[in-house]
SERO-4910 file (N, C-alpha, C, O; in steps of 0.05 Angstrom, whole numbers):
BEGIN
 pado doro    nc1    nc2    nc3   cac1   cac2   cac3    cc1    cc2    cc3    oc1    oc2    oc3
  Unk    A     17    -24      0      0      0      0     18     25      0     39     21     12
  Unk    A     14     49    -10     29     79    -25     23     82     -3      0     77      3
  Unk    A     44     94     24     41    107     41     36    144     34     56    156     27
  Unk    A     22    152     35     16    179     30     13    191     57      0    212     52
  Unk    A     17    192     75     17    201    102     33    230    101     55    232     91
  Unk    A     19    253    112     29    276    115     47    290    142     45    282    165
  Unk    A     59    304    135     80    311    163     70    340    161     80    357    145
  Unk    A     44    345    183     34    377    165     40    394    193     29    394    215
  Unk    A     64    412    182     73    436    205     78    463    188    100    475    186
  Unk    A     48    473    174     50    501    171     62    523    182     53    527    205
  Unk    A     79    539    175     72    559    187     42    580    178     32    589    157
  Unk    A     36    582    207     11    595    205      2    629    197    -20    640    192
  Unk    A     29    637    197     29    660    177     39    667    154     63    672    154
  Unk    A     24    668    127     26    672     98     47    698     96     67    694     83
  Unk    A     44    730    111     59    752    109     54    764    129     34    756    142
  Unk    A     68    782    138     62    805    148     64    835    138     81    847    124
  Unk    A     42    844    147     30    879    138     35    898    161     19    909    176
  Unk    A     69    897    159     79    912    180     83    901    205    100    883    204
  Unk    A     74    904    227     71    883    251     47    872    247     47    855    265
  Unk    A     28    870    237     12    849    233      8    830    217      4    834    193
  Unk    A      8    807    229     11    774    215    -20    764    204    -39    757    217
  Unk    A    -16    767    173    -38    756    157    -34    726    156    -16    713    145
  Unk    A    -59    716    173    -51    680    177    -73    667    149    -90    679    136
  Unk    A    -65    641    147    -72    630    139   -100    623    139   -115    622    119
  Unk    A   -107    619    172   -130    612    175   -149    637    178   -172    633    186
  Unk    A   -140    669    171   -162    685    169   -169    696    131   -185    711    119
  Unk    A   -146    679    123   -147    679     98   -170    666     85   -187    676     71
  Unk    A   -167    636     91   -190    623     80   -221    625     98   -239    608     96
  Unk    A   -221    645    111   -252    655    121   -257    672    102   -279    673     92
  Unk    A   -238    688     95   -242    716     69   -249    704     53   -269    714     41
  Unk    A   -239    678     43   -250    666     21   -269    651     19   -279    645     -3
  Unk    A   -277    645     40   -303    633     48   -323    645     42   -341    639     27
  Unk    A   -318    669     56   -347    697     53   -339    701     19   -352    691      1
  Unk    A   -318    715     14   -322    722    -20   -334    701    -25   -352    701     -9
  Unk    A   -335    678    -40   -342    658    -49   -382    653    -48   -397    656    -67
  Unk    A   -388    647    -22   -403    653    -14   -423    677    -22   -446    677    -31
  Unk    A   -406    695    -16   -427    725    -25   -428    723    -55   -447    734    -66
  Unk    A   -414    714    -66   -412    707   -105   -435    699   -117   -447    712   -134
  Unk    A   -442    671   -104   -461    659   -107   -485    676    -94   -501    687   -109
  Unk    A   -487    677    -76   -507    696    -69   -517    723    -87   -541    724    -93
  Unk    A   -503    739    -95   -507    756   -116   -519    749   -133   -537    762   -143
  Unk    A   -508    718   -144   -508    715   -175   -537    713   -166   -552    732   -169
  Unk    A   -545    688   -153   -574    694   -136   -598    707   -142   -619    700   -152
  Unk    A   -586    736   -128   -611    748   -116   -609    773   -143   -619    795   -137
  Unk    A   -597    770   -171   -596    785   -194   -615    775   -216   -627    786   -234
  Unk    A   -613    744   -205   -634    728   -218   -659    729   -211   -676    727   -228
  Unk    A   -665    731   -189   -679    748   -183   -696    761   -176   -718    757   -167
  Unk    A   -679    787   -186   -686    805   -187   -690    825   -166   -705    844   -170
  Unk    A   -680    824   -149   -676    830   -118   -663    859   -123   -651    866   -143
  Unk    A   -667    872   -104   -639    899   -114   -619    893    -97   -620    878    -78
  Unk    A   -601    904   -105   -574    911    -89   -572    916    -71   -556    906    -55
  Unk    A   -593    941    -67   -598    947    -22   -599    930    -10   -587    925     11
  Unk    A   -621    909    -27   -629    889    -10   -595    868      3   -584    861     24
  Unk    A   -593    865    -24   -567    843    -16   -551    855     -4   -537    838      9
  Unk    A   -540    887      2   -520    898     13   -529    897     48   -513    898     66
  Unk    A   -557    896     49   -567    892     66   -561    867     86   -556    866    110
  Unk    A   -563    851     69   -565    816     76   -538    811     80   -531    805    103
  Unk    A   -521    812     62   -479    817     75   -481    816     96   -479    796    110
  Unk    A   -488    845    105   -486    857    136   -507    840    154   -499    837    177
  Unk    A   -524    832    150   -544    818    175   -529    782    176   -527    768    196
  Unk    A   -521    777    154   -507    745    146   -483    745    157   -475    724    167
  Unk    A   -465    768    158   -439    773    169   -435    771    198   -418    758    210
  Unk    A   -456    787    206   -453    796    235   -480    770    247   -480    770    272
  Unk    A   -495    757    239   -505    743    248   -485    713    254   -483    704    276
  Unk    A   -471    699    230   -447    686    238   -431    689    256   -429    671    274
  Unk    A   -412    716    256   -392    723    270   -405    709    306   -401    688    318
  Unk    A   -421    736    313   -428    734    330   -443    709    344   -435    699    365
  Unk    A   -461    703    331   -467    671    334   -451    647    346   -452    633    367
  Unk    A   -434    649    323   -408    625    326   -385    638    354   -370    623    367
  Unk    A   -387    656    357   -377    669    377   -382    661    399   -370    647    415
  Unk    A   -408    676    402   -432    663    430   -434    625    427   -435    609    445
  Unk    A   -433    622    410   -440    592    414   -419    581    426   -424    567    446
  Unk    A   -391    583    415   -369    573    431   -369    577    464   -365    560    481
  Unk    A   -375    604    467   -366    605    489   -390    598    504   -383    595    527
  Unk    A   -421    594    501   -437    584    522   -434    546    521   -433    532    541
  Unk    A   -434    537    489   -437    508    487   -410    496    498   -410    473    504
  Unk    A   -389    509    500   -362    492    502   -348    506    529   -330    494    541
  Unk    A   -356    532    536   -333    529    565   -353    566    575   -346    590    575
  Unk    A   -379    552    582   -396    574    593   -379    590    618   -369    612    620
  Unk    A   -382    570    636   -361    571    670   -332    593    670   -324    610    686
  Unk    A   -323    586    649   -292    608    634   -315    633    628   -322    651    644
  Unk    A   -323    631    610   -333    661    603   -352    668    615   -356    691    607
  Unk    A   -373    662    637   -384    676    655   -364    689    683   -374    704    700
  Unk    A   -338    681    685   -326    691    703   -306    715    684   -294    733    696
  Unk    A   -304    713    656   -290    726    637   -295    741    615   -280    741    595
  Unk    A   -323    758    618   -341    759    605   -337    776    581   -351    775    561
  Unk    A   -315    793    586   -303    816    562   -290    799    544   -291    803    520
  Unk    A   -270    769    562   -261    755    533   -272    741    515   -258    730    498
  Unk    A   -305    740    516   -325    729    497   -333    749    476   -343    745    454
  Unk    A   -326    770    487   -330    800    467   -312    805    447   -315    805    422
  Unk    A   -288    810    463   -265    824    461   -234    797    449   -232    776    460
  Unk    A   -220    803    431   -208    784    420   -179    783    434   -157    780    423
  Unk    A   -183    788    461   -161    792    478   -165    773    501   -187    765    508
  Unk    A   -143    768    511   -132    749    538   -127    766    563   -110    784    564
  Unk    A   -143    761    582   -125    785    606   -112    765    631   -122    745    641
  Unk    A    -98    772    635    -77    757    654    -88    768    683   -101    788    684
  Unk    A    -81    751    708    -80    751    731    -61    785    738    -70    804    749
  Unk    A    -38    782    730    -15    805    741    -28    827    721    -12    845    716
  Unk    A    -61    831    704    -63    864    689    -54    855    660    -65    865    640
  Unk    A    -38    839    659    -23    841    634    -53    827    611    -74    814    616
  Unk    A    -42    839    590    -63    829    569    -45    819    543    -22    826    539
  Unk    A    -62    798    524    -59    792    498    -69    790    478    -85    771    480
  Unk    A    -69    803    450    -76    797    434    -78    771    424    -58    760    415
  Unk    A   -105    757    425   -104    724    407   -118    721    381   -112    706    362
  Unk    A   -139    737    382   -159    732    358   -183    726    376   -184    731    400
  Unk    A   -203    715    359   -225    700    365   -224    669    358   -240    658    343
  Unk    A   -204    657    372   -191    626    380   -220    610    370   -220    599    348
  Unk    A   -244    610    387   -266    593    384   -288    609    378   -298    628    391
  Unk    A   -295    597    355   -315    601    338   -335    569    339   -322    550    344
  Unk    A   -365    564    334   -371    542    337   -389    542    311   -402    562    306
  Unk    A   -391    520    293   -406    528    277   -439    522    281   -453    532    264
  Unk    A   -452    508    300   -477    502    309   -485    533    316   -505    544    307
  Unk    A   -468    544    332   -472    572    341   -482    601    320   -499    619    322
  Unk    A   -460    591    300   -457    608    275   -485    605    260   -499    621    248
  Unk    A   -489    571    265   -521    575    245   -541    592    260   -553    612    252
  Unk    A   -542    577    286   -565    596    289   -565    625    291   -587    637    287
  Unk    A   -539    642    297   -539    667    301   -545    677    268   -553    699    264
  Unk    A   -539    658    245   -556    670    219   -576    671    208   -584    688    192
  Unk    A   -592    640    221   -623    648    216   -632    668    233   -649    684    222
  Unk    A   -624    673    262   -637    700    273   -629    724    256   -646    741    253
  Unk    A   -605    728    244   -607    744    233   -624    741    208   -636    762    202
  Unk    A   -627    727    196   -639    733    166   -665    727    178   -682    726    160
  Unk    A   -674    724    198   -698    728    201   -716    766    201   -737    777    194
  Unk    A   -688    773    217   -690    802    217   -685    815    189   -700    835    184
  Unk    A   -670    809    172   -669    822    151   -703    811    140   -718    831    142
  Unk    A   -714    796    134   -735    788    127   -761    803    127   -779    808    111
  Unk    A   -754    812    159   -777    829    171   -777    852    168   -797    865    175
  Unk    A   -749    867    156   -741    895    149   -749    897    117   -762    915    108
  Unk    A   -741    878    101   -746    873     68   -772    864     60   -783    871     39
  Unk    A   -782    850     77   -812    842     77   -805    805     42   -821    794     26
  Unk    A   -779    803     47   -770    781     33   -781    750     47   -768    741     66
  Unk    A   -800    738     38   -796    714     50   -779    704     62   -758    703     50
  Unk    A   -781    694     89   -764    683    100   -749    655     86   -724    656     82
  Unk    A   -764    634     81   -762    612     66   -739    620     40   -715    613     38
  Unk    A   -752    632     25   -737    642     -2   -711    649      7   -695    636     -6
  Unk    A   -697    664     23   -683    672     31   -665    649     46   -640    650     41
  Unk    A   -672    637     58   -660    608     66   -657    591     43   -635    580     45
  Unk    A   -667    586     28   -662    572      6   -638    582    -10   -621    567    -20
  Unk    A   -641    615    -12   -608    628    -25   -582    613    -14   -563    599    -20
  Unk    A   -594    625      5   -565    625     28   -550    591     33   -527    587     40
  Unk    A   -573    569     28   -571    540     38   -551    533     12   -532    517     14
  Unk    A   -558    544    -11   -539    539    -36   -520    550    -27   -503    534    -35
  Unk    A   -508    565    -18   -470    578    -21   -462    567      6   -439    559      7
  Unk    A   -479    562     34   -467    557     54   -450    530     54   -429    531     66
  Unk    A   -457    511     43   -433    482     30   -407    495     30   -389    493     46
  Unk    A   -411    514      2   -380    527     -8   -365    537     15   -344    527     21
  Unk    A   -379    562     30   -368    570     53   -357    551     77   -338    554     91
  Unk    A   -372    535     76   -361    515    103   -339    499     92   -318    500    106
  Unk    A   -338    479     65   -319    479     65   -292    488     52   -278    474     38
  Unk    A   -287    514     58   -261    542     61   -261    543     94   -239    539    103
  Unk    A   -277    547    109   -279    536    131   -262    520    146   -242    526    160
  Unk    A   -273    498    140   -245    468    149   -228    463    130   -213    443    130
  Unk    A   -228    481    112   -191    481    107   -171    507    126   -147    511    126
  Unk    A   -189    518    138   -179    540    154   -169    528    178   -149    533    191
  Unk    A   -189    509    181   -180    494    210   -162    473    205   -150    463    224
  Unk    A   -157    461    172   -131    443    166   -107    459    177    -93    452    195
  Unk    A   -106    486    159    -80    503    162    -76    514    185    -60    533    186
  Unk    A    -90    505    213    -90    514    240    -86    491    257    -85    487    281
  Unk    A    -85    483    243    -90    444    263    -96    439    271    -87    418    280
  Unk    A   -120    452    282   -137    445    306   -163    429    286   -163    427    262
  Unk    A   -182    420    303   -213    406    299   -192    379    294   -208    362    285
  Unk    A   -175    370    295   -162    341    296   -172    323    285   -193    333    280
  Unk    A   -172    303    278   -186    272    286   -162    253    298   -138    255    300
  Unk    A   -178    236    303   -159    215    327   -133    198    300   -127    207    277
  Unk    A   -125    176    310   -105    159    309   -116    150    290   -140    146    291
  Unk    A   -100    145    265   -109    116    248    -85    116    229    -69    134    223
  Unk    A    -85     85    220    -67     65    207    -74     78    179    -59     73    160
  Unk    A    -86     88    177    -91     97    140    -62    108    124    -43    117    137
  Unk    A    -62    106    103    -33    116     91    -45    145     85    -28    159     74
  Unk    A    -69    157     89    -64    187     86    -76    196    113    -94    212    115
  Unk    A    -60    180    135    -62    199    167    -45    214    161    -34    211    140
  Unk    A    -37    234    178    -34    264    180    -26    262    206    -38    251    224
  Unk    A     16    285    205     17    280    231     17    318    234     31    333    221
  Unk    A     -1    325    251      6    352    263     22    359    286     18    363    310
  Unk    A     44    359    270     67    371    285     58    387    304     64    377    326
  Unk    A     49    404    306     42    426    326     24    419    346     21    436    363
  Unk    A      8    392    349      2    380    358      9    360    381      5    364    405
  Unk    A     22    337    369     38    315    374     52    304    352     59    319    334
  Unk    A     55    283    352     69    264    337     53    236    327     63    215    319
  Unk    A     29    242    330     11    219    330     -4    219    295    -16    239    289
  Unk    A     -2    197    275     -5    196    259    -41    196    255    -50    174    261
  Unk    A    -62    216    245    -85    232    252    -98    225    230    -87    226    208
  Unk    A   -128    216    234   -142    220    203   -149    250    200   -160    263    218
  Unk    A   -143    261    173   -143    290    174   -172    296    168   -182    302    147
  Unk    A   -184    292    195   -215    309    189   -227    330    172   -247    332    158
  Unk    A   -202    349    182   -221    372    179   -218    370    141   -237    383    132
  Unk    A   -208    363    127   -201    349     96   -229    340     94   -248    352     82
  Unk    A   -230    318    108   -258    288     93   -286    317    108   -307    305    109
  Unk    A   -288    332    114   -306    355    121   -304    373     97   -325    379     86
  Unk    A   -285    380     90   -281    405     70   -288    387     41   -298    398     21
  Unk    A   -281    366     43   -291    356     15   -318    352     14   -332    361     -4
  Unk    A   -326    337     36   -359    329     27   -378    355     30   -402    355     25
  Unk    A   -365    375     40   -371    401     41   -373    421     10   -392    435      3
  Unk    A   -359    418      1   -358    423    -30   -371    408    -50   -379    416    -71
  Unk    A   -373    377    -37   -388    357    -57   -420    376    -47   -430    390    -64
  Unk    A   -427    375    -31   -456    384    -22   -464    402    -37   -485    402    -49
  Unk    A   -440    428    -40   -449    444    -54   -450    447    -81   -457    469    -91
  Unk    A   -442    421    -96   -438    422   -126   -468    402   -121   -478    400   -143
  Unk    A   -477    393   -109   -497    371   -112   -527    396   -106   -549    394   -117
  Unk    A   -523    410    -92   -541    436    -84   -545    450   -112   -566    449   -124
  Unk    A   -528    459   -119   -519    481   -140   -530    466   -153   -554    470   -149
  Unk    A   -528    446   -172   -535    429   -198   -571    426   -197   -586    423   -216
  Unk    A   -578    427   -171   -611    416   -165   -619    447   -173   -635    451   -191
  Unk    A   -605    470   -156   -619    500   -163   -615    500   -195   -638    504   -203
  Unk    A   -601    498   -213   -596    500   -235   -612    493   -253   -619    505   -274
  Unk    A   -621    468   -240   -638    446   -254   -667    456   -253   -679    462   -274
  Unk    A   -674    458   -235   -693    467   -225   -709    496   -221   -731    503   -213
  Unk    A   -687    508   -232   -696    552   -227   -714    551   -242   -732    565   -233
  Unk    A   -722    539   -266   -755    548   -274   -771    530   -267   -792    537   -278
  Unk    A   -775    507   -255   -794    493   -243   -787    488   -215   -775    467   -207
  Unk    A   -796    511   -197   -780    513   -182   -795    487   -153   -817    476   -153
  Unk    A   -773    486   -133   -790    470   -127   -808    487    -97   -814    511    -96
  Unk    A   -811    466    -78   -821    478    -60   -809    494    -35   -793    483    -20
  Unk    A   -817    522    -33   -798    537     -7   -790    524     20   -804    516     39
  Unk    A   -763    522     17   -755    514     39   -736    482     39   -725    471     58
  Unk    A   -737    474     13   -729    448     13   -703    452      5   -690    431      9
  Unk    A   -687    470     -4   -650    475      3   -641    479     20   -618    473     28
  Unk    A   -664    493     34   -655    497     58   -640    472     74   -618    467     83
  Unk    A   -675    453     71   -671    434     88   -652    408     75   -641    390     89
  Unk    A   -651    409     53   -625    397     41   -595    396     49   -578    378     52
  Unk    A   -596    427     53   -566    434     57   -562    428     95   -541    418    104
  Unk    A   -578    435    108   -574    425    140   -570    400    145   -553    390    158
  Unk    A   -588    390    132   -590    361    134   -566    342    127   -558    326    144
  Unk    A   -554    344    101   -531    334     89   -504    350    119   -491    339    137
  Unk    A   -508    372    113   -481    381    130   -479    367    156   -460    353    162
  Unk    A   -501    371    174   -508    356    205   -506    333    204   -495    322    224
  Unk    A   -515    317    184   -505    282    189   -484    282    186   -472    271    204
  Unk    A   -465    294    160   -445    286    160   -424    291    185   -402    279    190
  Unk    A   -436    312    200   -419    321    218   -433    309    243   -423    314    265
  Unk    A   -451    297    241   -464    279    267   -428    255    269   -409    250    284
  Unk    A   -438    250    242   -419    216    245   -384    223    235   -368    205    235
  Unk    A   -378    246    230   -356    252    228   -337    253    258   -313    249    264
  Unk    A   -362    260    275   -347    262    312   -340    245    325   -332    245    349
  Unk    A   -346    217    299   -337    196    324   -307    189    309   -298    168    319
  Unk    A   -289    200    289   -262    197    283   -255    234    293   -240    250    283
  Unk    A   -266    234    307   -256    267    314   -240    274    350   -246    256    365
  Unk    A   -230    286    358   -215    291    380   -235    304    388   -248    321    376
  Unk    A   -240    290    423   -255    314    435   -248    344    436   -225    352    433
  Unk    A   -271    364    441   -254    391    442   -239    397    464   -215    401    467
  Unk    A   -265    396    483   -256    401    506   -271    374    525   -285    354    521
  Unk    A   -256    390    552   -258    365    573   -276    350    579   -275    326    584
  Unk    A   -298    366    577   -322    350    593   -345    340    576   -368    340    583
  Unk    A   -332    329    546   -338    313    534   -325    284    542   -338    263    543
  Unk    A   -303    286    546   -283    254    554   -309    229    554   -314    213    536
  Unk    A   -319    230    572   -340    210    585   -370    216    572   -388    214    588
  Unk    A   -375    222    550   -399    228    542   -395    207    519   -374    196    511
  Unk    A   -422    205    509   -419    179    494   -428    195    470   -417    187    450
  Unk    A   -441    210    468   -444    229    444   -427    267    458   -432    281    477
  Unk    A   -408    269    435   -401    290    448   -415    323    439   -430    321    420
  Unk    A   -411    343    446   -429    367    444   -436    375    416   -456    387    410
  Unk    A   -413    367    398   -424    375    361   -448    356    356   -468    364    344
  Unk    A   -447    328    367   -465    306    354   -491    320    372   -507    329    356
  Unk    A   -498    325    397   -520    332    408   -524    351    393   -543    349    378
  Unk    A   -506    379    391   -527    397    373   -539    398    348   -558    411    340
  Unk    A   -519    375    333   -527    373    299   -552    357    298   -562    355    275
  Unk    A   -567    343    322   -587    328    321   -616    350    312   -631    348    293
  Unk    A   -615    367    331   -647    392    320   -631    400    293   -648    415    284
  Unk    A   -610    399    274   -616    415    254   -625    394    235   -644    398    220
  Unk    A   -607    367    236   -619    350    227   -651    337    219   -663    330    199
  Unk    A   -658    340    253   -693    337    238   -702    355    235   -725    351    227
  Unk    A   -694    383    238   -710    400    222   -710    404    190   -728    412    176
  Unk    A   -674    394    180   -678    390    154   -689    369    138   -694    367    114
  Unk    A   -694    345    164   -707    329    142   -741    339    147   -760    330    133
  Unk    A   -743    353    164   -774    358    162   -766    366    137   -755    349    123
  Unk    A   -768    387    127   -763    406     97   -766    378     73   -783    375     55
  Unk    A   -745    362     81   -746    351     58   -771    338     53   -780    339     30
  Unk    A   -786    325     73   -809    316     72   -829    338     56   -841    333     36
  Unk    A   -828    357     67   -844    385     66   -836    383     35   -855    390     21
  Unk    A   -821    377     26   -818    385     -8   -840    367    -23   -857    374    -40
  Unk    A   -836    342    -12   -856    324    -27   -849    304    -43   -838    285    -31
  Unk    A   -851    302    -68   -833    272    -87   -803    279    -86   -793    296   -101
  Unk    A   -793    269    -72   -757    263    -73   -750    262    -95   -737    280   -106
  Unk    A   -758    233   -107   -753    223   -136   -754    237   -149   -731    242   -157
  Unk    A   -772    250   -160   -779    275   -171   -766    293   -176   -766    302   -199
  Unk    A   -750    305   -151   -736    324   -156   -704    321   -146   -687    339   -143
  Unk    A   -699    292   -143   -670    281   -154   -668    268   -177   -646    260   -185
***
């Protein structure tokens, strides 16, 4: 068997812009959103939507993510830390015992978090545009694939989201890690993440003049992403601690409500066959 096994020790910064280090992993978020917002445009031109509208939706989709995935980390994965630390759930800084402080970024982002902080938002854009809510979820369910996986290649070039130990000839050792030869998760995520979205994209394509019923990309695109990421957690490294002893750990509990809500949708569409 072709050993293909990787020895992956990026450095995590592409350049620097004076004293500030343009990393890798805030690179492929930029490219996530461009990408993302691409498709979206091409979208909402088809149409027929105006431009306010969409310039609108950027800003409610932007800041509904950010913040979302923000809040979600820090209540779903280590509440106890940030209720005693409550500016560093805000604020992209570390403060030390002795005063002293650090610049880190925004370390944890969650993406369960991130969804819902975007349907609340695009719920609100909805109610300001008077845009169907549905319709609007259906846009957004087509480019979100693309975006997620730019996503976990962000978290390849960071090395974190791990997966455990395995004999495969394309484990992956993250140096920055350990030394332990890794199935490279966050990869078998970023691909079937892209497959979703060429499988999404091809159905809207197919389908833009017989269109089908509101709400069923939506529920396409949750559905596909959440299982795969239901059963992706069991070759995955816990995050944190107080998963160890859990038999389903905190991504698989939350991907379960998006899951049956997307397969409600799919039901809600009606002949499957039909429209695969």
């Amino acid at each position: 068997m072709i050993d293909l096994s990787i020895i992956w020790n990026p450095d995590p910064v592409i350049f620097n812009l004076g004293s500030y280090p343009v990393r890798w992993y805030s690179f492929f978020w930029v490219v996530a959103i461009v990408c993302a917002t691409l498709v979206v445009s091409r979208i909402f031109k088809e149409k027929n939507y105006s431009e306010e509208d969409f310039s609108r939706l950027f800003i409610y989709s932007f800041l509904g993510i950010f913040i979302g995935a923000r809040l979600g980390h820090c209540v779903f994965y280590d509440a106890s830390y940030y209720i005693e630390h409550p500016l560093e759930a805000i604020l992209p800084i570390k403060f030390y015992p002795d005063n002293n402080w650090k610049f880190v970024g925004y370390a944890g982002l969650a993406s369960h978090g991130g969804t819902l902080g975007l349907l609340f938002a695009l719920y609100l854009f909805c109610k300001r545009t008077k845009i169907k809510f549905l319709n609007i979820l259906d846009i957004i369910a087509v480019a979100a694939p693309l975006a997620a996986g730019f996503i976990r290649i962000a978290n390849f070039m960071n090395s974190e989201i791990i997966g455990t130990e395995t004999t495969l000839p394309w484990g992956t050792v993250f140096v920055q890690v350990d030394n332990v030869v890794r199935h490279p998760a966050q990869l078998y995520e970023a691909i079937a993440y892209f497959f979703f979205f060429v499988l999404i994209w091809t159905l809207y394509r197919y389908h833009k003049k017989n269109a089908v019923k509101p709400g069923f990309y939506f529920g396409l695109c949750i559905f596909l992403i959440f299982t795969f990421r239901f059963f992706i957690e069991f070759i995955k490294e816990r995050q944190v601690e107080f998963e160890a002893d859990m038999t389903f750990d905190m991504g698989q509990i939350l991907s379960v409500p998006f899951m049956l809500l997307g397969f409600y949708f799919l039901i809600r569409a009606g002949n499957l066959k039909k429209i695969f």
